[in-house]
N, C-alpha and C positions, 0 to 999 in steps of 0.2 A: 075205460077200465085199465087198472095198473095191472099188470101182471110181474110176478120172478122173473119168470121163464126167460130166459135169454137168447133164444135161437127162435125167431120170429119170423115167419118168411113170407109176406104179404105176396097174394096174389088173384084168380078169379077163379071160381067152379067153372069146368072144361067138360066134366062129365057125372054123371048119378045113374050106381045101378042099385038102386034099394031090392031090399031081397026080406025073406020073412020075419029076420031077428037084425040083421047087419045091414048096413048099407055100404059100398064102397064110393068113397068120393075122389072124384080126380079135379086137383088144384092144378095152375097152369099159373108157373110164379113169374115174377114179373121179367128175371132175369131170362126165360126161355126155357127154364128147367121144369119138370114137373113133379108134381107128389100125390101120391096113392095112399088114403087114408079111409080104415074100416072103424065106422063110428055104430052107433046104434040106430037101430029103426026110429027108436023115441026121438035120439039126440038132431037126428036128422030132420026131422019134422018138426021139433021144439025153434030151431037154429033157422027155419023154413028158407035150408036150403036150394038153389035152385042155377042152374048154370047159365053164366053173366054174372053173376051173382057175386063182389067184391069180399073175400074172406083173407083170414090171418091162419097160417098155418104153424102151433106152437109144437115147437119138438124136444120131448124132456126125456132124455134115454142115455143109460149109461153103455149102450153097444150094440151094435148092429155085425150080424151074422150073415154071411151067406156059405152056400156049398154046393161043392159041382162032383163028378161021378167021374 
């Protein structure tokens, strides 16, 4: 599959906690870095997610937020 998207970040499912509507899945990229991604219960079982499991991690966003107190 072609994809736009230009920030590709191959790597393997490390962890799944599926939850009633969301799932969060943790990717474990190949560089040693990690990413936290909340996909849908469907999407997750459509994708028959599962940790070992070799996935592509696409990230299309114009900005990322944090904040501290």
């Amino acid at each position: 599959m072609r994809l736009s998207t230009r920030n590709q970040l191959a790597g393997t499912v490390s962890a799944i906690q599926p939850g009633a509507v969301m799932t969060v899945v943790t990717v474990q990229l190949d560089g040693g870095q990690s990413v936290v991604a909340s996909i849908t219960k469907d999407a997750a079982e459509d994708l028959e997610l599962e940790v070992g499991k070799p996935v592509t991690a696409l990230v299309k966003s114009t900005e990322v937020m944090l904040g501290v107190e």
